[in-house]
C-alpha positions in Angstrom: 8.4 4.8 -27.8 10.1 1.9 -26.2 13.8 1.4 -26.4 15.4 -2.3 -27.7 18.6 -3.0 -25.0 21.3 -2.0 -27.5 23.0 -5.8 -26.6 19.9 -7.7 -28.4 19.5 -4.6 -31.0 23.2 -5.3 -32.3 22.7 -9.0 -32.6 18.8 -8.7 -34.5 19.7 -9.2 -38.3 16.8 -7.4 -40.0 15.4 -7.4 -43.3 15.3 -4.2 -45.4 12.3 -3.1 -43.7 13.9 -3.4 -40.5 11.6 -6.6 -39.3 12.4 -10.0 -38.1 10.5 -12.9 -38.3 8.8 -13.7 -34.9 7.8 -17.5 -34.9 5.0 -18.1 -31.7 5.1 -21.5 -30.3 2.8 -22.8 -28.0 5.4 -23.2 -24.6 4.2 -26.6 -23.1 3.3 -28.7 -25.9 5.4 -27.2 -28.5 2.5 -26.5 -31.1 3.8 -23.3 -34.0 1.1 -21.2 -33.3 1.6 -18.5 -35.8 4.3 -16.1 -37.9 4.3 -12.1 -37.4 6.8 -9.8 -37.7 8.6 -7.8 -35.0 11.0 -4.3 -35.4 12.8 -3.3 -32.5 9.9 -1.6 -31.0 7.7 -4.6 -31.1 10.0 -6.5 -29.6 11.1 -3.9 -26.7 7.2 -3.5 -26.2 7.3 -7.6 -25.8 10.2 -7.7 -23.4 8.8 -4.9 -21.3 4.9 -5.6 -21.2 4.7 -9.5 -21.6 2.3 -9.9 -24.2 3.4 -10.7 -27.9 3.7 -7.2 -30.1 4.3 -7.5 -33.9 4.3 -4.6 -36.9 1.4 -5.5 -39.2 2.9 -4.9 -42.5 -0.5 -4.3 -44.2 -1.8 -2.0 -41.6 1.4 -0.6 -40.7 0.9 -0.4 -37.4 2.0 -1.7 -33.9 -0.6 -4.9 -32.6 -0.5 -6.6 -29.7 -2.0 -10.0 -30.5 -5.4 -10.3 -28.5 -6.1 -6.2 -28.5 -9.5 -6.6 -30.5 -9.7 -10.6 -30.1 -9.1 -11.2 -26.3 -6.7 -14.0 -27.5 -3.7 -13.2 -25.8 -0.4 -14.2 -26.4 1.3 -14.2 -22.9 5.0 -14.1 -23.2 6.9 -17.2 -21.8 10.4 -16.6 -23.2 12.0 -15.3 -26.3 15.1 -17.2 -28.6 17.2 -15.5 -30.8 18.1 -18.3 -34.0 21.9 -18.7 -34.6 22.1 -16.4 -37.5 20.1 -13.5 -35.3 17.3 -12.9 -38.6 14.6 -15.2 -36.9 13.0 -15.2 -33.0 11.5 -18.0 -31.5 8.6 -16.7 -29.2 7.2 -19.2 -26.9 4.2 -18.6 -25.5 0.9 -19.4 -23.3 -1.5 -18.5 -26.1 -5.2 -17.9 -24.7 -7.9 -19.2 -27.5 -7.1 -19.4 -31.3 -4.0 -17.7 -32.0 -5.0 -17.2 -36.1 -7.3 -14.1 -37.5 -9.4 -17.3 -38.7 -10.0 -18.7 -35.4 -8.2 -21.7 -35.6 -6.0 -22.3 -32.6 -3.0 -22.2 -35.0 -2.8 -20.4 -38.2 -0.8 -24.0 -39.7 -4.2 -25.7 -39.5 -5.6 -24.6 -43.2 -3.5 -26.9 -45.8 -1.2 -29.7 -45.4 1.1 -29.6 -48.8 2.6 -32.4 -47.8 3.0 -35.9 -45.5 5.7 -38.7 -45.3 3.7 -41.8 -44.3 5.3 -43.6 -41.5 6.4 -47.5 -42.5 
């Protein structure tokens, strides 16, 4: 087990389960790559080994995105939001970052689209 520094674990606002959302973006162009979830653990493991760690909440169980894929998310640097419940992970994804294989798990539906004049 990998401890969280106490300083980030005090200002993490979790949910009941004890997760934050982790939003991955793309670190040079900007592109949201994808939306997992991250405990303390997960994030600790982040911090210390560099590559993006989430909680699956259907397999419960630790993942560090590109174990089975290869399609690692290499850690660039991590935001905490102003209200501490949502983290901004920024990162150098290597191939598609969704279990689809699209490079970003926002390419599937577009609900909706204000035409420019």
């Amino acid at each position: 087990m990998t401890t969280l520094d106490p300083a980030i674990a005090a200002r993490l606002k979790r949910t009941a389960e004890g997760l934050v959302p982790a939003v991955a973006q793309q670190h040079d162009t900007g592109e949201v790559l994808m939306l997992g979830w991250m405990d303390d653990e997960a994030l600790a493991r982040t911090i210390e080994t560099g590559r993006a760690t989430y909680w699956s909440r259907s397999r419960q169980e630790y993942w560090a995105k590109g174990d089975t894929s290869g399609h690692v998310q290499w850690v660039k640097e991590i935001r905490l939001d102003c209200d501490g419940d949502t983290l901004l992970v920024r990162v150098d994804q290597v191939g598609a970052a969704c279990h689809t294989g699209d490079r970003t798990c926002f390419d599937a539906a577009l609900l909706h689209e204000v035409a420019d004049d």
